[in-house]
N, C-alpha and C positions, 0 to 999 in steps of 0.2 A: 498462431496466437500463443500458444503453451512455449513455445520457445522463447519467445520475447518477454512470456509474463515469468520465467525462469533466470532469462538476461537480466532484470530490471531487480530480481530480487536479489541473485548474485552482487549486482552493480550495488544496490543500497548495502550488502555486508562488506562490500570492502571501500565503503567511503565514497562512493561515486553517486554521492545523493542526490543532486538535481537530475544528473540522466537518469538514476532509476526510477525520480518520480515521474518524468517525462513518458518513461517506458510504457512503466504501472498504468498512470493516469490514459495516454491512449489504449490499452489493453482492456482496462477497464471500459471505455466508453465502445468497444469493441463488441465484448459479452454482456455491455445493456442494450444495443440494439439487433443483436441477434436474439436477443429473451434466453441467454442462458444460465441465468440467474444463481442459477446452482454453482457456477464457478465463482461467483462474487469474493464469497469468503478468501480464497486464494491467493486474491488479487488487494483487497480492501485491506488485510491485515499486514500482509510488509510495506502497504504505501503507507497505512495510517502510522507504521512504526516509523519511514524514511520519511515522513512531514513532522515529526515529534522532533525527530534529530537535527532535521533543517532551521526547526524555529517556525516552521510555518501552521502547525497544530498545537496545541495544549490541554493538557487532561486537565482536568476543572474538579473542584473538592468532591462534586457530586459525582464523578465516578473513580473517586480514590475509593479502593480496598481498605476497610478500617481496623483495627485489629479488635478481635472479641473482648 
């Protein structure tokens, strides 16, 4: 599982976004049904970057960083 969630994050740095979401995404449904919850972060935060790039997520004003 840490290898593929490794493959999948490689794959979104070099442009290979639909397979890394593909990777991620099962990986991820992987460490929710084992309850390893603790790996979540790992996995949620290169997909949630590889779906922003894709066009398939979007940050919304309410969680843009505002300047002081």
């Amino acid at each position: 599982m840490a290898g593929r969630a490794v493959k999948g994050v490689a794959l979104a740095f070099t442009g290979r976004t639909r397979e890394a979401i593909e990777i991620l995404q099962d990986v991820r449904r992987e460490i929710v049904a084992g309850d390893l919850l603790w790996a979540l972060p790992s996995v949620d935060i290169p997909l949630g970057a590889a779906m922003i790039h894709l066009g398939e997520l979007r940050l919304t004003r309410a969680l843009a960083v505002r300047p002081a």
